[in-house]
N, CA, C and O atoms as a GROMACS GRO file, in nm:
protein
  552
    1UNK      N    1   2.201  -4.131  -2.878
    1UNK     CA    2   2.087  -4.068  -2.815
    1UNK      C    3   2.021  -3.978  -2.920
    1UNK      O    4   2.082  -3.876  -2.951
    2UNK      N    5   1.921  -4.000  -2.968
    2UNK     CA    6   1.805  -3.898  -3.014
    2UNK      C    7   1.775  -3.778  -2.953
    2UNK      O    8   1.743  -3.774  -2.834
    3UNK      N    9   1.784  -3.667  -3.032
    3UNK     CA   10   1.802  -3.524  -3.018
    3UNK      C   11   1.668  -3.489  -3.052
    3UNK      O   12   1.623  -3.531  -3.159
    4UNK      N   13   1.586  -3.409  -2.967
    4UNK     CA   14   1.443  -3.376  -2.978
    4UNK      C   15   1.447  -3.276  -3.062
    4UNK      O   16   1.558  -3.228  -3.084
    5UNK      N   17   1.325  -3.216  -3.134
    5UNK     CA   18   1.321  -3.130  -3.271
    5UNK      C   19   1.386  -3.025  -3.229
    5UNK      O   20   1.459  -2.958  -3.303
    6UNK      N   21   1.361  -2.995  -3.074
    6UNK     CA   22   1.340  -2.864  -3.039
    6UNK      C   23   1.520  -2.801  -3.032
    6UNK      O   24   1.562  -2.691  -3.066
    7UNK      N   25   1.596  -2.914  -2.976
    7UNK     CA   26   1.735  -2.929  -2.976
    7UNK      C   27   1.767  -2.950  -3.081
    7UNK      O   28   1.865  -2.879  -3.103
    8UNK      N   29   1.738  -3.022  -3.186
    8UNK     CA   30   1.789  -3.000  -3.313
    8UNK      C   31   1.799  -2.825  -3.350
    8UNK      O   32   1.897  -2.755  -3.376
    9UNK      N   33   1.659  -2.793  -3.340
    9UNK     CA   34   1.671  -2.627  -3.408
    9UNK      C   35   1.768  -2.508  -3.313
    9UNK      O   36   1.818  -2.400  -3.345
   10UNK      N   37   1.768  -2.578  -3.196
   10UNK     CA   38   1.803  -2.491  -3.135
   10UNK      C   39   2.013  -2.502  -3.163
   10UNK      O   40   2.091  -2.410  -3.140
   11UNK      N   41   2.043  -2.622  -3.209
   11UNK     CA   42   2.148  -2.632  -3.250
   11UNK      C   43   2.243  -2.593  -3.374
   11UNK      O   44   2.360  -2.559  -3.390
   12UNK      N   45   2.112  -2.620  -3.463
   12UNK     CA   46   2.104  -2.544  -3.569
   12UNK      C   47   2.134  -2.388  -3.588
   12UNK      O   48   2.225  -2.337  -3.653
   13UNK      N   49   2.072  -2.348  -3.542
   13UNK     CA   50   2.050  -2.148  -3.509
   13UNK      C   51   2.194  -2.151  -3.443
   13UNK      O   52   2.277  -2.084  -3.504
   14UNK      N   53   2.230  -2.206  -3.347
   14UNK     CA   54   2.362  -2.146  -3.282
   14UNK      C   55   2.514  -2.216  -3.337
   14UNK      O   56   2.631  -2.194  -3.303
   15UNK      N   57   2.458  -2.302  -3.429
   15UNK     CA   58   2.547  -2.318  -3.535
   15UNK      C   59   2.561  -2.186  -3.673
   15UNK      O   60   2.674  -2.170  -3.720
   16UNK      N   61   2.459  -2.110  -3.723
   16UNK     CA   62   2.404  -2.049  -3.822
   16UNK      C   63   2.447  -1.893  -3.736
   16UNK      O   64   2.490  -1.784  -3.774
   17UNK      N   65   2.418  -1.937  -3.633
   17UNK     CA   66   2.513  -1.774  -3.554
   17UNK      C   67   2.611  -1.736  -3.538
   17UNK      O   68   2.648  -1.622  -3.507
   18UNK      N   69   2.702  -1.888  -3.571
   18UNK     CA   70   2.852  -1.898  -3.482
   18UNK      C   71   2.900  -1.918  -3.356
   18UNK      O   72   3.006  -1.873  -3.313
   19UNK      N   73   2.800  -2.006  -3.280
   19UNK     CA   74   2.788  -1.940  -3.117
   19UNK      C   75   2.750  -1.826  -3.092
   19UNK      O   76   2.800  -1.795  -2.984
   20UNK      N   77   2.688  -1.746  -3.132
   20UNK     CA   78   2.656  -1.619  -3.059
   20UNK      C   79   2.488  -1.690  -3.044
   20UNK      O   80   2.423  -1.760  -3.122
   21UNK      N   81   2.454  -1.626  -2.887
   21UNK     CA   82   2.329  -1.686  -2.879
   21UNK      C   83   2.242  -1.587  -2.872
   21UNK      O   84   2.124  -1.616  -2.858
   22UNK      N   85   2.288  -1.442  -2.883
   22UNK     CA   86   2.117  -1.350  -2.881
   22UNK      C   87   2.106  -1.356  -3.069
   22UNK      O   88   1.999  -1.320  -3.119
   23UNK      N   89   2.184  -1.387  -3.131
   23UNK     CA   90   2.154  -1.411  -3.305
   23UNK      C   91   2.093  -1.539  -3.303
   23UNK      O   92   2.001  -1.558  -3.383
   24UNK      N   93   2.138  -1.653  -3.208
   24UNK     CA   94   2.051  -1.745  -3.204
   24UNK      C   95   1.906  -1.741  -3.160
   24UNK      O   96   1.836  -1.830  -3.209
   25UNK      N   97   1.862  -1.678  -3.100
   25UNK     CA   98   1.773  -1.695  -2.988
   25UNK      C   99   1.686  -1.599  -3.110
   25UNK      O  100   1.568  -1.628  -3.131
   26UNK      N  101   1.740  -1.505  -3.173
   26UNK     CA  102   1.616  -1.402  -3.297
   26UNK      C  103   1.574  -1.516  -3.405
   26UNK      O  104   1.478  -1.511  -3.481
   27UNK      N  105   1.653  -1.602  -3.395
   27UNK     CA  106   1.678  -1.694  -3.534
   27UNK      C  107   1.551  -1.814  -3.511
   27UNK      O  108   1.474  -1.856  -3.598
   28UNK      N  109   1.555  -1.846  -3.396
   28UNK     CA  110   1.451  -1.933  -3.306
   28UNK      C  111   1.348  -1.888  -3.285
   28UNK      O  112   1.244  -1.937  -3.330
   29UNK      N  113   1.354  -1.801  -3.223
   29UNK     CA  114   1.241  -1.683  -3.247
   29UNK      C  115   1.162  -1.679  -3.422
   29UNK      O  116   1.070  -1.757  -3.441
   30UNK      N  117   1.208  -1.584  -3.540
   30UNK     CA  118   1.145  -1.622  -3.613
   30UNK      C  119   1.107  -1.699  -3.643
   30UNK      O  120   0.994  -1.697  -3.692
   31UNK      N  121   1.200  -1.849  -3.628
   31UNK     CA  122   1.159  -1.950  -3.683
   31UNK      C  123   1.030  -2.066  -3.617
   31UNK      O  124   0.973  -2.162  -3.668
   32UNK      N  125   1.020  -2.007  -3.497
   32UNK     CA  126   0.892  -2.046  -3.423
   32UNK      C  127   0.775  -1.961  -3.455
   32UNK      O  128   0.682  -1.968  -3.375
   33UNK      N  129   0.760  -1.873  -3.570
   33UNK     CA  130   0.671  -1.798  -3.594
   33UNK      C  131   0.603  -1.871  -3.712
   33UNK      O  132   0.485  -1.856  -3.741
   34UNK      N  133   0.675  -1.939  -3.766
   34UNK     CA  134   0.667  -1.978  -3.932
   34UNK      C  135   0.590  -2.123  -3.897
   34UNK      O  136   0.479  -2.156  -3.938
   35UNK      N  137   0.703  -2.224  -3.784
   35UNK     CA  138   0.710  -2.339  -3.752
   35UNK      C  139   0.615  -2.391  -3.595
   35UNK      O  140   0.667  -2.367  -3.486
   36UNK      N  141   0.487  -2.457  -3.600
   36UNK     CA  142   0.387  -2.459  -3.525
   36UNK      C  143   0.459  -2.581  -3.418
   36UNK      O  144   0.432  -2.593  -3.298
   37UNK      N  145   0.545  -2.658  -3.490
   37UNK     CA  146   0.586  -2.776  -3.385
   37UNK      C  147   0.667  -2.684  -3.294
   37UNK      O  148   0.639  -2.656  -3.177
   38UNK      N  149   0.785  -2.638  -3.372
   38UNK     CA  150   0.890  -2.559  -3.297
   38UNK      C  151   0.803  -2.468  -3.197
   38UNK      O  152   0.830  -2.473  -3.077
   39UNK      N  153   0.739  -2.418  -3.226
   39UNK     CA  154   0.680  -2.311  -3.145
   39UNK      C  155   0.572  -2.379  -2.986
   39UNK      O  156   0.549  -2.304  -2.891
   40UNK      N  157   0.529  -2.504  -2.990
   40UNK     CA  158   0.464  -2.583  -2.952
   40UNK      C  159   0.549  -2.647  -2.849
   40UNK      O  160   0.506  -2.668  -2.735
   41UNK      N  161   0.690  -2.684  -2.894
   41UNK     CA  162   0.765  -2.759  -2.848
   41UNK      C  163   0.861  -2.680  -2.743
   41UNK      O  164   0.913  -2.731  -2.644
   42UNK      N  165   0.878  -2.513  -2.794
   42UNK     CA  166   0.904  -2.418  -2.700
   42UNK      C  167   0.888  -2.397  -2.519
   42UNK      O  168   0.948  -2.390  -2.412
   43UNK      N  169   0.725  -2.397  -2.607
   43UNK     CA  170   0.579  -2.347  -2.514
   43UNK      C  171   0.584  -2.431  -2.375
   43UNK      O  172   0.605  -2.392  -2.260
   44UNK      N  173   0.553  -2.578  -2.434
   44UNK     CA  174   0.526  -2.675  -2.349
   44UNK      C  175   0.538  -2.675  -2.232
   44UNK      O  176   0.440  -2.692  -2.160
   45UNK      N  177   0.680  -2.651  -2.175
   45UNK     CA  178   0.710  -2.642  -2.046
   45UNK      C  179   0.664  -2.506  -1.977
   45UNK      O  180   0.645  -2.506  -1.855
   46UNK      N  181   0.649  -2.404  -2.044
   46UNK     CA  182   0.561  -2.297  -1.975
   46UNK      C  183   0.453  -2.228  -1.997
   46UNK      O  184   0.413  -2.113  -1.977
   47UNK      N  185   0.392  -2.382  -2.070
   47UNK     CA  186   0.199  -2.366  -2.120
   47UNK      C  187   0.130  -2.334  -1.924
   47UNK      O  188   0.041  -2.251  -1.901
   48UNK      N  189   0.182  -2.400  -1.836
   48UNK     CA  190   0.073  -2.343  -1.708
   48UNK      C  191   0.064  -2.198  -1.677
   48UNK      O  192  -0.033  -2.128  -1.647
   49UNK      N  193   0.211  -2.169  -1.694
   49UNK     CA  194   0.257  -2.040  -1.625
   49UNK      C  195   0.173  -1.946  -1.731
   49UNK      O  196   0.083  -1.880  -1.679
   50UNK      N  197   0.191  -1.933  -1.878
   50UNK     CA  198   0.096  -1.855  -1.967
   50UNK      C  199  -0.038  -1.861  -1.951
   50UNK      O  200  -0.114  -1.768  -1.923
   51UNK      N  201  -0.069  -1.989  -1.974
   51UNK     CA  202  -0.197  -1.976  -1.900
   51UNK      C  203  -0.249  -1.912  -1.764
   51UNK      O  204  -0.345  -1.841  -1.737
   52UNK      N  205  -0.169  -1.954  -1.706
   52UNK     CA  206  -0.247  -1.876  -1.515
   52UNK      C  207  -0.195  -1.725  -1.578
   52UNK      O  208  -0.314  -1.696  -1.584
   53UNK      N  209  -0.141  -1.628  -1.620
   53UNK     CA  210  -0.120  -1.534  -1.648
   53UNK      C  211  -0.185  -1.449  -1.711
   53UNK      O  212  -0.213  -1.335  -1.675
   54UNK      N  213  -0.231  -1.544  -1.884
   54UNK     CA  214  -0.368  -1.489  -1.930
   54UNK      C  215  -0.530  -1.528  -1.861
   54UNK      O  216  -0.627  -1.507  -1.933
   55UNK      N  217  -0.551  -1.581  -1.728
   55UNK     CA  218  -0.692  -1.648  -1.709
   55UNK      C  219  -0.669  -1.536  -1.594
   55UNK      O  220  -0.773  -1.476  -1.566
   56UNK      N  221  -0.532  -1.487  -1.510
   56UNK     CA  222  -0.549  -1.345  -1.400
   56UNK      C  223  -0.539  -1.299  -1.416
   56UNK      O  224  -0.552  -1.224  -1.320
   57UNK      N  225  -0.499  -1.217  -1.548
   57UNK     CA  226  -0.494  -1.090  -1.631
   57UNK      C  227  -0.641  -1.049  -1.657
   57UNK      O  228  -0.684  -0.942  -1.614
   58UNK      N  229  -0.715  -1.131  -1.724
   58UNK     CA  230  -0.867  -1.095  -1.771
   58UNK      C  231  -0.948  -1.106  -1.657
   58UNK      O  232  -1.062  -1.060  -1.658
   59UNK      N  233  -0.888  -1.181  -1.528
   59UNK     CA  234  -1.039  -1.184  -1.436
   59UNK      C  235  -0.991  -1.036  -1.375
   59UNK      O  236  -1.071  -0.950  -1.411
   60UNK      N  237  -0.897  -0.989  -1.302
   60UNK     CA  238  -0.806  -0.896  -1.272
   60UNK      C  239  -0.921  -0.780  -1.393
   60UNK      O  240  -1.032  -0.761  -1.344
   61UNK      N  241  -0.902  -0.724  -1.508
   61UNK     CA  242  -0.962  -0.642  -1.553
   61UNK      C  243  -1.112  -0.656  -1.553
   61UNK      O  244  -1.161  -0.543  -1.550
   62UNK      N  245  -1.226  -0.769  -1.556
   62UNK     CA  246  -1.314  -0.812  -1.525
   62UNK      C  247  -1.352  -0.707  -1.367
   62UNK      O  248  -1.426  -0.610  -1.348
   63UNK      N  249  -1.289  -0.761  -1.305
   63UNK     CA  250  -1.319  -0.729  -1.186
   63UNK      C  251  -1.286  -0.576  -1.127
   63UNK      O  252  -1.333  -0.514  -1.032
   64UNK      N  253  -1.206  -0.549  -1.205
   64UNK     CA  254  -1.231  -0.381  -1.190
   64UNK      C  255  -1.259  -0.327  -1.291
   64UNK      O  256  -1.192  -0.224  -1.292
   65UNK      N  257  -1.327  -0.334  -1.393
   65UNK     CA  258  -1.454  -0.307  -1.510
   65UNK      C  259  -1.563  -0.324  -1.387
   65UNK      O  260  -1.580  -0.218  -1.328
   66UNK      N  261  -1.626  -0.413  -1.345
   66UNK     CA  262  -1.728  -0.435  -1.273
   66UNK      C  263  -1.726  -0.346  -1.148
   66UNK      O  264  -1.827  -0.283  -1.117
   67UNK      N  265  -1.583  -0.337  -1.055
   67UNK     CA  266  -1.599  -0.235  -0.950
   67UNK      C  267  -1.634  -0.074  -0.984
   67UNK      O  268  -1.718  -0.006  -0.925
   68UNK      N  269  -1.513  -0.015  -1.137
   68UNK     CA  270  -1.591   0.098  -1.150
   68UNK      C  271  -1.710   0.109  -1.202
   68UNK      O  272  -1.716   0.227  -1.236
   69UNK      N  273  -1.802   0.063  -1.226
   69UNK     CA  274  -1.927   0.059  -1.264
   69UNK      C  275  -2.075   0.070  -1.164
   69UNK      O  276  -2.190   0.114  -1.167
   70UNK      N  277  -1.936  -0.040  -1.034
   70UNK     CA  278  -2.045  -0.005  -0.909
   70UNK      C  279  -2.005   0.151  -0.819
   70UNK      O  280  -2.088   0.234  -0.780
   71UNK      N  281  -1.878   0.155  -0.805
   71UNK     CA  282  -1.825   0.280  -0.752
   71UNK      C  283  -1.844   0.422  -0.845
   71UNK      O  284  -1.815   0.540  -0.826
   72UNK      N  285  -1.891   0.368  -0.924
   72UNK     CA  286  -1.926   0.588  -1.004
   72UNK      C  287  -2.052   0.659  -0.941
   72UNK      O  288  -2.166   0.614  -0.944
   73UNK      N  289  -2.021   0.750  -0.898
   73UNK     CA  290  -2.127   0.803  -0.833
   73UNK      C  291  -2.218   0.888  -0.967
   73UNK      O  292  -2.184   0.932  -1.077
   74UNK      N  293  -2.329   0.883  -0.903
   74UNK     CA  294  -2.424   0.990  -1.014
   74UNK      C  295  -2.348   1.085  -1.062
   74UNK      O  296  -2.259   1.153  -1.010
   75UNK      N  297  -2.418   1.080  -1.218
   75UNK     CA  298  -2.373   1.230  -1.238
   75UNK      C  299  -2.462   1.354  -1.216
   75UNK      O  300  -2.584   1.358  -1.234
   76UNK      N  301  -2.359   1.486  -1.160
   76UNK     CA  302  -2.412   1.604  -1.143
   76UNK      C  303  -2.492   1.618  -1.204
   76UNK      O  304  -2.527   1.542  -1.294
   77UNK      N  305  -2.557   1.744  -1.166
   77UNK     CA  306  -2.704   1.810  -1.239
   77UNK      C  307  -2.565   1.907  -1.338
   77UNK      O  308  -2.448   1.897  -1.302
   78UNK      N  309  -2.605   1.988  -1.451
   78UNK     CA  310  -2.568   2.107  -1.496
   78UNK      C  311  -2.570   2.202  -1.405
   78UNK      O  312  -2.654   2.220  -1.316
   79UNK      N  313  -2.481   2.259  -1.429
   79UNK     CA  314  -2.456   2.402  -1.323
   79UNK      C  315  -2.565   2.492  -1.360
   79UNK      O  316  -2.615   2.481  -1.472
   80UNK      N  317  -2.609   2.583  -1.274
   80UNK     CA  318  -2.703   2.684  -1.274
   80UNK      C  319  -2.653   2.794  -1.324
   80UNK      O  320  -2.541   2.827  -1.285
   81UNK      N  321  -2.715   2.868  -1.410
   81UNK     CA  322  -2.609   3.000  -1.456
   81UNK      C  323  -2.693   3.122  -1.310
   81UNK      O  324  -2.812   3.147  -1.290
   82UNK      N  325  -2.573   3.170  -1.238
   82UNK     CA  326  -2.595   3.236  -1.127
   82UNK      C  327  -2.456   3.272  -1.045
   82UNK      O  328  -2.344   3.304  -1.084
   83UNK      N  329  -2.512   3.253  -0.922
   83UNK     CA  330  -2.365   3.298  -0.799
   83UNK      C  331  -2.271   3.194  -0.839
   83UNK      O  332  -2.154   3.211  -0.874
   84UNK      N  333  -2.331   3.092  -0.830
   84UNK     CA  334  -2.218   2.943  -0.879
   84UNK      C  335  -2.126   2.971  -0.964
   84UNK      O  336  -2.010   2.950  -0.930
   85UNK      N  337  -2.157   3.027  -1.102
   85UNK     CA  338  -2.115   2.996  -1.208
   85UNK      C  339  -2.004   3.133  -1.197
   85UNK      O  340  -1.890   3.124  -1.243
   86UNK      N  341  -2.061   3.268  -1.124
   86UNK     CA  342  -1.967   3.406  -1.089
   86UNK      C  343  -1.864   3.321  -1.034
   86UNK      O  344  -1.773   3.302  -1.116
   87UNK      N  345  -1.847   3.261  -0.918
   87UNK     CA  346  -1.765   3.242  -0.837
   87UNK      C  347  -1.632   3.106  -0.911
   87UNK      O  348  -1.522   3.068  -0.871
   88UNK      N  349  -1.709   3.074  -1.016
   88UNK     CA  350  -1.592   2.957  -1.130
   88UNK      C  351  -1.517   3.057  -1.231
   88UNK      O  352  -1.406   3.032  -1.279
   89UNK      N  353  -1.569   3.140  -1.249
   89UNK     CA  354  -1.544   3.280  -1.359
   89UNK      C  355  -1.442   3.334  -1.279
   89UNK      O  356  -1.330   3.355  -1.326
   90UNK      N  357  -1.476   3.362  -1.136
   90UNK     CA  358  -1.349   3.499  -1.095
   90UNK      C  359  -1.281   3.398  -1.020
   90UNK      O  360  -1.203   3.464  -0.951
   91UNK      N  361  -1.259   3.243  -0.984
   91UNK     CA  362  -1.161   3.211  -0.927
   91UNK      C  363  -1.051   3.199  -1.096
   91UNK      O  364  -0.944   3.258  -1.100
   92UNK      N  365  -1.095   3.125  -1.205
   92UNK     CA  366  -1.046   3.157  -1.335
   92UNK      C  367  -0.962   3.233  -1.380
   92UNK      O  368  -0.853   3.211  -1.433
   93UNK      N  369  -1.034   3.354  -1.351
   93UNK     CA  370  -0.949   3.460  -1.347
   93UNK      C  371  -0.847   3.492  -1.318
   93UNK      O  372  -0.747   3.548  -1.364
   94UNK      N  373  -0.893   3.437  -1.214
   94UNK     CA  374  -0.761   3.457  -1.078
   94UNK      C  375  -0.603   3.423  -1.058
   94UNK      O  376  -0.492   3.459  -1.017
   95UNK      N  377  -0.702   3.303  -1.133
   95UNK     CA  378  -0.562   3.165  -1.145
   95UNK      C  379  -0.480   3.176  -1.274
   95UNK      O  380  -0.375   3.114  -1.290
   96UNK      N  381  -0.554   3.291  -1.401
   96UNK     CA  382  -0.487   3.329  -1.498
   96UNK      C  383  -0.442   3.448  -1.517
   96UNK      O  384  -0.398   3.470  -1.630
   97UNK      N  385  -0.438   3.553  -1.426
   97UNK     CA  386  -0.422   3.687  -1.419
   97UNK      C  387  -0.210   3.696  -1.470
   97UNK      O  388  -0.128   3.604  -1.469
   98UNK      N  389  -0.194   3.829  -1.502
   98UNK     CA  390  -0.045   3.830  -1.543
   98UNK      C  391   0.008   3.814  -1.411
   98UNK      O  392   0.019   3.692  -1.424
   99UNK      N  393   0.040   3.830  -1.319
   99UNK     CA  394   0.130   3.804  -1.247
   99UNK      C  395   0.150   3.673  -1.131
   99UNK      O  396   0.203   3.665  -1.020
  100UNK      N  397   0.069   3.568  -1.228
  100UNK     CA  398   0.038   3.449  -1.171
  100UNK      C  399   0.102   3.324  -1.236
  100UNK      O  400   0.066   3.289  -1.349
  101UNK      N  401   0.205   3.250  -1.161
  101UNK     CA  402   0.314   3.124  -1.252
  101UNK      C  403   0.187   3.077  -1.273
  101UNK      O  404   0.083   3.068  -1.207
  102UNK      N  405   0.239   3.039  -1.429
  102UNK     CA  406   0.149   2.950  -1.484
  102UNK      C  407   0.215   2.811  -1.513
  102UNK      O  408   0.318   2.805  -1.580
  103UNK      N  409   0.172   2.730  -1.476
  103UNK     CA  410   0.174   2.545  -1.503
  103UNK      C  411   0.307   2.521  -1.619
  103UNK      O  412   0.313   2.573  -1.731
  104UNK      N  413   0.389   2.446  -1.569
  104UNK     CA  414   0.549   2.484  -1.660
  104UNK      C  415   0.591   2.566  -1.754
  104UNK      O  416   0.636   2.556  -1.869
  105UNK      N  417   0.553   2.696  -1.638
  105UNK     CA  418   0.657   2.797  -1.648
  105UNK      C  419   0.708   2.894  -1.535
  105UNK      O  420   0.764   3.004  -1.533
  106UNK      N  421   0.660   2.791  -1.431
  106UNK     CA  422   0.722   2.873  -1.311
  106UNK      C  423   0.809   2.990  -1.292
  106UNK      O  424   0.774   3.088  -1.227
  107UNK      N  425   0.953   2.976  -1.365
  107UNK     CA  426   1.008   3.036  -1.357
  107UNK      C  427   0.965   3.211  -1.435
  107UNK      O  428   1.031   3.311  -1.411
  108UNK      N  429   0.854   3.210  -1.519
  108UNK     CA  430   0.829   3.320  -1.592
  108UNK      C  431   0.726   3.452  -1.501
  108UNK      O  432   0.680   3.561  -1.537
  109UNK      N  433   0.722   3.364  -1.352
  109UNK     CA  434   0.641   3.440  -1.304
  109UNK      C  435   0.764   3.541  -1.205
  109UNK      O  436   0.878   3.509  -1.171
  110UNK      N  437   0.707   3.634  -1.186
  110UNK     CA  438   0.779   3.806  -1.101
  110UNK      C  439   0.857   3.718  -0.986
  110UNK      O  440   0.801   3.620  -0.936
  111UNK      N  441   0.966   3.750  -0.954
  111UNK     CA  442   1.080   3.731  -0.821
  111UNK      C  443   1.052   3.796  -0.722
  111UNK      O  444   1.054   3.916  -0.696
  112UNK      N  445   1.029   3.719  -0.675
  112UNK     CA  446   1.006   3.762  -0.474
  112UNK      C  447   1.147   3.846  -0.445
  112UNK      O  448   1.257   3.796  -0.466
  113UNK      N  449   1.126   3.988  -0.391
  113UNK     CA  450   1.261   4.021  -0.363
  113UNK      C  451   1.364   3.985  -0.265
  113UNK      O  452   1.315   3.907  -0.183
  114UNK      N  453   1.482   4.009  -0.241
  114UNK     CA  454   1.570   3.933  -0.162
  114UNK      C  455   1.503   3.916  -0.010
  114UNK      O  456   1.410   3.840  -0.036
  115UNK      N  457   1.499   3.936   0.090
  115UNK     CA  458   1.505   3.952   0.239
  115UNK      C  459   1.632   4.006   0.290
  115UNK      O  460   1.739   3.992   0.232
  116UNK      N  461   1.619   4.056   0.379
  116UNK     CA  462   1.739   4.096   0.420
  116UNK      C  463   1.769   3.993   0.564
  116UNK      O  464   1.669   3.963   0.630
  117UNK      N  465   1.881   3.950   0.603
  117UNK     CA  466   1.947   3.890   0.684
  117UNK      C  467   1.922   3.906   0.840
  117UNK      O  468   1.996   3.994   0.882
  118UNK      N  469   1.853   3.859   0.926
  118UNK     CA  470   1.859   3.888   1.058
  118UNK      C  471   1.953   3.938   1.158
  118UNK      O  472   2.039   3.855   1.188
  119UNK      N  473   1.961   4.042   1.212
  119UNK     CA  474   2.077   4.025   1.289
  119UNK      C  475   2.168   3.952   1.346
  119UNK      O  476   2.288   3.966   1.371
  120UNK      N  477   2.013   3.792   1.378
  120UNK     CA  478   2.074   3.722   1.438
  120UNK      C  479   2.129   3.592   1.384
  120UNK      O  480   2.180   3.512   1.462
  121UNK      N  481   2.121   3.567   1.264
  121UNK     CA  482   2.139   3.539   1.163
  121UNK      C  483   2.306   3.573   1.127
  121UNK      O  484   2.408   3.506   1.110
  122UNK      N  485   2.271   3.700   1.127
  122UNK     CA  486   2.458   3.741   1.072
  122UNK      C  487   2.568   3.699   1.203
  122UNK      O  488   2.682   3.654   1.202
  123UNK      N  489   2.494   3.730   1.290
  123UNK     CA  490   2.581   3.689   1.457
  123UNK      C  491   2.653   3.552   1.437
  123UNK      O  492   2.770   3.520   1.455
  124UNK      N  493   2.536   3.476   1.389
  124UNK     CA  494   2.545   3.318   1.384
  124UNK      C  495   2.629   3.284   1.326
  124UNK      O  496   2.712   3.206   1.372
  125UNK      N  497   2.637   3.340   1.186
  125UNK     CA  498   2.769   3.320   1.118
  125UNK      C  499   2.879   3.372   1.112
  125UNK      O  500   2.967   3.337   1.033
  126UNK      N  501   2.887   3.466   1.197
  126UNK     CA  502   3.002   3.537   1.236
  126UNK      C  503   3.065   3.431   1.339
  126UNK      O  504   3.181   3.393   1.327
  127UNK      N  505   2.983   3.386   1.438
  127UNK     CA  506   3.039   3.345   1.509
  127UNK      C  507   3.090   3.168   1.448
  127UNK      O  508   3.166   3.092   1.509
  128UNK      N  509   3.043   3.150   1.355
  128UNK     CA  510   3.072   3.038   1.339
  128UNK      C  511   3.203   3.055   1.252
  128UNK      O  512   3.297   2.982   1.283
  129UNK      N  513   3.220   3.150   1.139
  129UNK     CA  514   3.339   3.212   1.088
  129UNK      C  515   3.482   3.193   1.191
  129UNK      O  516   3.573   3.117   1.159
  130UNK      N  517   3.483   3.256   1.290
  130UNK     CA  518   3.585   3.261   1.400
  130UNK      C  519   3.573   3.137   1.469
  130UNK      O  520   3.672   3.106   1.536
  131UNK      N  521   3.491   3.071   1.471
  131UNK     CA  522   3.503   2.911   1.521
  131UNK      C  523   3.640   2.816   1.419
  131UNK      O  524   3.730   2.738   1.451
  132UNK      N  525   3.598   2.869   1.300
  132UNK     CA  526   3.638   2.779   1.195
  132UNK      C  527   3.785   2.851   1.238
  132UNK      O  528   3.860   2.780   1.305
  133UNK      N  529   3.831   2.991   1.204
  133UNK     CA  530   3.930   2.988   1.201
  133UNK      C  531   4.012   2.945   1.364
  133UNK      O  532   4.114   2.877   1.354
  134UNK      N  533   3.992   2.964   1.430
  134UNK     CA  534   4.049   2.894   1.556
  134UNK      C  535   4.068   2.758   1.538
  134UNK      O  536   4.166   2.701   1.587
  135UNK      N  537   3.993   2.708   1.480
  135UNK     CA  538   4.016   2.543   1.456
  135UNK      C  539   4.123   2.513   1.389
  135UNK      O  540   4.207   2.430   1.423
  136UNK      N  541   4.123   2.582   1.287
  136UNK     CA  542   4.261   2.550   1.172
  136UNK      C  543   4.391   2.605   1.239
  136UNK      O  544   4.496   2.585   1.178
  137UNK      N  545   4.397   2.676   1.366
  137UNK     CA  546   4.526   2.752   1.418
  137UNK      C  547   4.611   2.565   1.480
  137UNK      O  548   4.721   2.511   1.472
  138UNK      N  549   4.459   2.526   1.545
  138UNK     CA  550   4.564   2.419   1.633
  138UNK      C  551   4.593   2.284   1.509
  138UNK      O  552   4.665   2.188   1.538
   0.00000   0.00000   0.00000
């Protein structure tokens, strides 16, 4: 029986590896870079699938190139220098003042102090305390 090119090389390489087949498979690999049959002879059986992949890839970006183009709304006028522009200034401010977490560094901003415990709160766990130990008696 006649051994097709593609089985020849591919026998080759995993001879040239020792059986190991991801040294084969790099070896095939380059050598389908160099070699247009080998590389051809690869392909063949999954020339449709590449194809339908690159022809819905580009209509796919096509088609939303074309949607944002219809979906951008006007652009704004320039802001007015006035009340507008006060009220972008002191929210600014606001949002950068010292005792305000700033954007990863949460932790560098002032500690909320403790709270103190509800009465009913402490009841709760009191009573649940003496639950527990009654349980472990039986």
């Amino acid at each position: 029986m006649a051994q097709s090119y593609l089985q020849k090389c591919i026998l080759e390489a995993l001879a040239k590896a020792k059986g190991n087949e991801t040294k084969a498979r790099a070896l095939i690999a380059a050598q389908a870079l160099e070699d247009n049959e080998l590389l051809i002879a690869l392909s063949k059986p999954h020339l449709s699938g590449i194809v339908a992949h690159a022809v819905g890839r580009q209509a796919i970006q096509q088609r939303a190139k074309k949607d944002r183009m219809e979906d951008l709304p006007p652009l704004p006028k320039a802001p007015s220098k006035g009340k507008d522009n006060d009220f972008a200034l002191d929210l600014l401010k606001a949002l950068g003042g010292n005792n305000v977490a700033k954007f990863g560094a949460e932790d560098a901003a002032p500690r909320v102090g403790k709270k103190v415990a509800s009465q009913q709160h402490v009841n709760a766990l009191k009573l649940m305390a003496a639950k527990s130990k009654t349980n472990k008696k039986r």
